[in-house]
N, C-alpha and C positions, 0 to 999 in steps of 0.2 A: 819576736815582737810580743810582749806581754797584752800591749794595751788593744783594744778593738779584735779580742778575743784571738789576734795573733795574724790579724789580716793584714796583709802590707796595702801600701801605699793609699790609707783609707780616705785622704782629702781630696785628688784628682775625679774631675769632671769624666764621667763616662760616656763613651761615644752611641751608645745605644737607649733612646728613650723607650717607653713600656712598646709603646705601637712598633716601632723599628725594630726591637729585638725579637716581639711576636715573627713579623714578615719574616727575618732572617732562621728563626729557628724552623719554620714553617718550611723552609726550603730544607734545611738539616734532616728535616723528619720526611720529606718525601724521598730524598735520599737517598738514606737506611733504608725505606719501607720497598721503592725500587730496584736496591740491590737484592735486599730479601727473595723479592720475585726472580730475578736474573738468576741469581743461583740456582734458586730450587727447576726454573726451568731447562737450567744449564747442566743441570746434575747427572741426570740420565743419560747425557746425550755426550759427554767429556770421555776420555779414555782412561787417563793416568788416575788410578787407585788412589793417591797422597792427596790430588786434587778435586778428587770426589769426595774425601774427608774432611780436607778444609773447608770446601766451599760447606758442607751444612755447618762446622763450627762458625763459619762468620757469618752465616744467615739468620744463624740463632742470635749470635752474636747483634747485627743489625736488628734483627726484630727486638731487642731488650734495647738497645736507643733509641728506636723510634718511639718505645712505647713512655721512656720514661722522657722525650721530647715532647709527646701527647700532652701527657700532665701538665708539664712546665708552660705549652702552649695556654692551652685552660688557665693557669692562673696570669697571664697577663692580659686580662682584659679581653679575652677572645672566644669565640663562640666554640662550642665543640663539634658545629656542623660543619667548619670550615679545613674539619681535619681530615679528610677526604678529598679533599680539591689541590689537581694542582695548580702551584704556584708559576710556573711559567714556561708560556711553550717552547721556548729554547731548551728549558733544562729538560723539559721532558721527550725532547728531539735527542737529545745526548744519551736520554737514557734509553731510546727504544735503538737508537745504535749500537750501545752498549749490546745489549741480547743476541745483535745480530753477526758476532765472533763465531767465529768458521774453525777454530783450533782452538785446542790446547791453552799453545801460545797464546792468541791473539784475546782471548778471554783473561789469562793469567796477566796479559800485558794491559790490558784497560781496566781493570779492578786496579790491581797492587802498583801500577806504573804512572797511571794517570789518575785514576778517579779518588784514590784513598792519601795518596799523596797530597791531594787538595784538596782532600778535607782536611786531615792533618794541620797542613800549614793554614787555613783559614781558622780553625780549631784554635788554635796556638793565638793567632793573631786579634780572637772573640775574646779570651781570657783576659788578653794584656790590656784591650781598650774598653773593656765594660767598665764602669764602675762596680769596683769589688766588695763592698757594703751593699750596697740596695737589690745586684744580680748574684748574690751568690748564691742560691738556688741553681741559677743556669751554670756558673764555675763547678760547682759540684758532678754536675752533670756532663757537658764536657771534659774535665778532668779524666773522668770514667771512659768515656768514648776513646778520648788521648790514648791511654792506655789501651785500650783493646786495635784500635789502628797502628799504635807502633807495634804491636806483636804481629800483627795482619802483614802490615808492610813489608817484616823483617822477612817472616814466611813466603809472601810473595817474592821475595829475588831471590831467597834458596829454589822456591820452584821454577822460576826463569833458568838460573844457572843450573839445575837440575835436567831442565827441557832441552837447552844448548847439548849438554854431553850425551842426551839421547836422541843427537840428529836431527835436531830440529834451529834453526838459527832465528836470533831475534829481527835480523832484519827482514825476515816474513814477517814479522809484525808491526814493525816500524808504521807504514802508511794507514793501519788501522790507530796505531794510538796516534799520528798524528791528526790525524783525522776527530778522534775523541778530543782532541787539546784544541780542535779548532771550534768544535761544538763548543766547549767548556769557557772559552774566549768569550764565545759571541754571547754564551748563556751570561755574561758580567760576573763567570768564575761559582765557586761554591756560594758565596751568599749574593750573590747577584748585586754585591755592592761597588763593579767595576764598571767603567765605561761599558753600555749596550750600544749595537749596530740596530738601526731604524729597518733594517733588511736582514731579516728573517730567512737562515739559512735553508736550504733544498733539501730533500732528503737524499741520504748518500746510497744507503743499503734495505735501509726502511721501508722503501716502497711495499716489502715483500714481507705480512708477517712471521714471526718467529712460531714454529709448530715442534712439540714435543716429538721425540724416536717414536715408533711403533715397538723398540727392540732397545733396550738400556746394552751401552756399548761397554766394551773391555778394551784394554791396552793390548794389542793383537803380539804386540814385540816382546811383554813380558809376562802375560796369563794365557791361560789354558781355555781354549774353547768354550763361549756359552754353554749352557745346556739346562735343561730342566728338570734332571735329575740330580739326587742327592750323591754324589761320591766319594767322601770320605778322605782321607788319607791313602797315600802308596804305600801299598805296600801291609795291611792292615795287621796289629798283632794278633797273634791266637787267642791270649790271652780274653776274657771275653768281657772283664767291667773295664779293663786296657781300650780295647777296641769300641766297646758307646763309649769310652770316657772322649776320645779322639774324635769320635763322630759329632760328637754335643762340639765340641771346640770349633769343627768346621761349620755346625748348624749355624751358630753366633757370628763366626766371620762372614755367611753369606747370607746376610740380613741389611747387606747394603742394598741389595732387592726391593728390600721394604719399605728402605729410607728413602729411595728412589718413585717408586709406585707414593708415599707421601708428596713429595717433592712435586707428582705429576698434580696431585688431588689440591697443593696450593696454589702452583702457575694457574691452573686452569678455571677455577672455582673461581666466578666472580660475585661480588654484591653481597658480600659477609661481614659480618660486623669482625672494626679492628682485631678483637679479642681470637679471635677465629683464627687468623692468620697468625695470631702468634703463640696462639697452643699449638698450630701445627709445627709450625718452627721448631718447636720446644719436642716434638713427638720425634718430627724428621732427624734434629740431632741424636734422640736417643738412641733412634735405630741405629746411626754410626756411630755411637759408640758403641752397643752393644756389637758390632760387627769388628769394632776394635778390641774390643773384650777375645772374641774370639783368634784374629792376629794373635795379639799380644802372648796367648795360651799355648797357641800351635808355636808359635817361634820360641816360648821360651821350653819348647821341648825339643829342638832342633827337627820341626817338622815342617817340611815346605807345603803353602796352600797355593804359593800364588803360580805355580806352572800345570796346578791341578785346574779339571773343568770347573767352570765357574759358574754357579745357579743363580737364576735371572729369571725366573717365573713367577715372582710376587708382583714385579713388572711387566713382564712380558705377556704372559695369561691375559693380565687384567686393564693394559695398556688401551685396549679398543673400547670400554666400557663408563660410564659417564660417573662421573667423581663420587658423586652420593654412594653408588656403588661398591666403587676399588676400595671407599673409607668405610663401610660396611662390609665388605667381604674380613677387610683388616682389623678394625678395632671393633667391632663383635665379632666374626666369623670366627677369628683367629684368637687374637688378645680375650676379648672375654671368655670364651671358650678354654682359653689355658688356665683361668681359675678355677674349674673344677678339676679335683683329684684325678689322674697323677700332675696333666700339669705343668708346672712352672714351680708350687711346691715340691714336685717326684723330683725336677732336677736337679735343684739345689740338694736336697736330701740324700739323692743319690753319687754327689760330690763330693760330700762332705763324709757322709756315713761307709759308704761303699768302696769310693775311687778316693777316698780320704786325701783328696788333691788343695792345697790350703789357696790357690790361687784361683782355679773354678767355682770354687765355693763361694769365693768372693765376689768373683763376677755374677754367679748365676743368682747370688744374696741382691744382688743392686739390680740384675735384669727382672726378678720377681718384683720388685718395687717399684721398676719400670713399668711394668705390663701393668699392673693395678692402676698407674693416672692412666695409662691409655685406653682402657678399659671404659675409663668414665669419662674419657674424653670422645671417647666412641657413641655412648649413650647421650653424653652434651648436644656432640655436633650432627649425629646419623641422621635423627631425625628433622632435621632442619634440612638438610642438605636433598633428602627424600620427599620430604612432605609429609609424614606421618608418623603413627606413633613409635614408640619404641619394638611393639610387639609385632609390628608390619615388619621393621627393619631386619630386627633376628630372623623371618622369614625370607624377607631378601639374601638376609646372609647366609644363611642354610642353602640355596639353592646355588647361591653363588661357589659356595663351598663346593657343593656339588661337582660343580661346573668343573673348576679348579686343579681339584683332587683325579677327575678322570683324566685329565691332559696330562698332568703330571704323574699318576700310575702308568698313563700310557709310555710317558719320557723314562722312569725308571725302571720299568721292562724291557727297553731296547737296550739301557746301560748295563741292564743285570745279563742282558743275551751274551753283549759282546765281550763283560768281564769274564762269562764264565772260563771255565777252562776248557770246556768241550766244543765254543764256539771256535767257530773254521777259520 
């Protein structure tokens, strides 16, 4: 269509005046910003690897539509104190059910099966009836969403059918997402523009809040026992820039630790401004990738990580310790601390120049670029989270480090006994 810059159907009366579309997106953006939490609370506490991955890609994911819901909010006529508030107790009865999946399953089945499914088709249903001249600001914007929910979707029933072949059947989930579809009913559906019930349902599972692991979990049927030391590859070469280059490759795969111990520091952390949570977001995806980084390295050199022990001490360590903390132990203790020489520079340089490896080099070129926003995402948010200044924190984090490094010397000492060759 040439004319009205190529927008279809631009004469039809749209079903959403300014104030109506505020309410409805207003419900869109608690949403996203409630899945966001679910996940990252959910992270730690999941077994299966694949689903520990996704879930921060789509939280990240969720946190960039909420944010870019935020905005769109604000320009219709709406306050920005009201972007904090939820819009209604039903929907947020569904969501604090939602958290409360007891599996795998039962979490992969209310995300991908019910909850994202009906944004989707609400999604779909927002585009057709706005008017497309005056809202396309918000078309633009769900469009965007559009897409990252069909990819979500698609992902969500590979890992269903995924979960089935590994002995798990969906009809153990069934009565949790029917249960999610009957919350989702009574809420008047994702824009709460369906018939509501005058009677406000019970809580089902809710009564009982949702509390992070003390211990970030593993798939016990497909990895290799927790632990809190570093071990490397089976088997390890002689050769000796061969054998760090292998070690660097496992460090980056178990850095889902990190993403994890993040993950704990946004469930838990309340009363932070929007932005907060979604730099974490942004921080906690990067740890999985960077731990995909490291996958990606080890498998394409036909080396197996995942029956190997599995390090869980960025988590586990710092698990009993209050957020301000876990996020200064990490982004100073650790992140800042790897910009001074050798580093985070030494590794890349030592990939490239040394193990002249053209695929670590690549990683470890994008992980240094990594560490550098968290670095100052560390110094952003530390002090806030603390109460004080920045020079306080690095003391915090120094002692933290302390703390840290002794349990975990202590954990690689028992693993170095039992490697040795002379142990009994």
């Amino acid at each position: 269509m040439l004319i009205f810059a190529g927008i279809q159907n631009p004469y039809a009366l749209g079903q959403y005046g300014v104030e109506k579309n505020a309410k409805v997106l207003q419900r869109y953006r608690y949403i996203h910003e409630s899945l966001l939490r679910i996940a990252a609370g959910h992270l730690p506490a999941r077994e299966d690897w694949n689903l520990k991955a996704a879930l921060a890609r789509h939280l990240y994911e969720d946190a960039e539509a909420a944010d870019l819901l935020r905005k769109r909010i604000t320009e219709l006529r709406t306050s920005p104190a009201v972007l904090n508030h939820e819009p209604d107790a039903a929907l947020s009865l569904l969501m604090e059910e939602l958290i409360q999946a007891r599996s795998d399953l039962e979490l992969t089945a209310g995300i991908y099966k019910v909850i994202k499914p009906a944004m989707l088709r609400v999604y779909k249903k927002h585009i057709a009836a706005t008017q497309q001249i005056v809202d396309q600001p918000t078309i633009r914007i769900l469009r965007t969403l559009i897409l990252d929910l069909e990819g979500q979707i698609a992902w969500g029933k590979q890992m269903i059918y995924e979960l089935e072949n590994n002995g798990f059947s969906i009809e153990d989930a069934d009565p949790f997402a029917a249960k999610l579809t009957e919350f989702l009913g009574i809420a008047g559906d994702i824009d709460g523009l369906q018939q509501k019930s005058t009677s406000l349902p019970v809580r089902w599972r809710s009564h009982e809040t949702y509390k992070l692991p003390l211990q970030s979990v593993r798939d016990p049927r497909k990895m290799g026992p927790a632990t809190w030391a570093r071990t490397s590859v089976a088997n390890p070469p002689d050769d000796p820039v061969l054998k760090s280059l292998y070690a660097k490759m496992r460090v980056r795969q178990e850095e889902m630790t990190a993403a994890e111990l993040i993950a704990g520091v946004l469930f838990s952390q309340k009363n932070m401004p929007w932005e907060f949570y979604k730099d974490l977001a942004r921080h906690l995806w990067d740890e999985v990738r960077h731990a995909m980084f490291g996958q990606a390295a080890l498998e394409a050199e036909g080396l197996d990580w995942m029956s190997r022990p599995q390090y869980t001490s960025d988590y586990d360590v710092n698990a009993p310790k209050i957020p301000g903390a876990q996020y200064a132990w990490l982004s100073i203790g650790i992140e800042e601390g790897a910009m001074k020489r050798p580093g985070k520079v030494g590794e890349y340089e030592f990939c490239r120049d040394e193990a002249k490896h053209p695929l670590m080099t690549q990683f470890q070129d994008y992980d240094w670029a990594d560490e550098v926003v968290h670095a100052h995402l560390g110094r952003k948010w530390s002090p806030d989270l603390i109460g004080e200044d920045i020079a306080f924190v690095r003391e915090v984090a120094k002692k933290e480090l302390e703390q840290f490094w002794h349990e975990v010397r202590l954990a690689q000492q028992r693993w170095n006994d039992l490697e040795s060759p002379s142990a009994p």
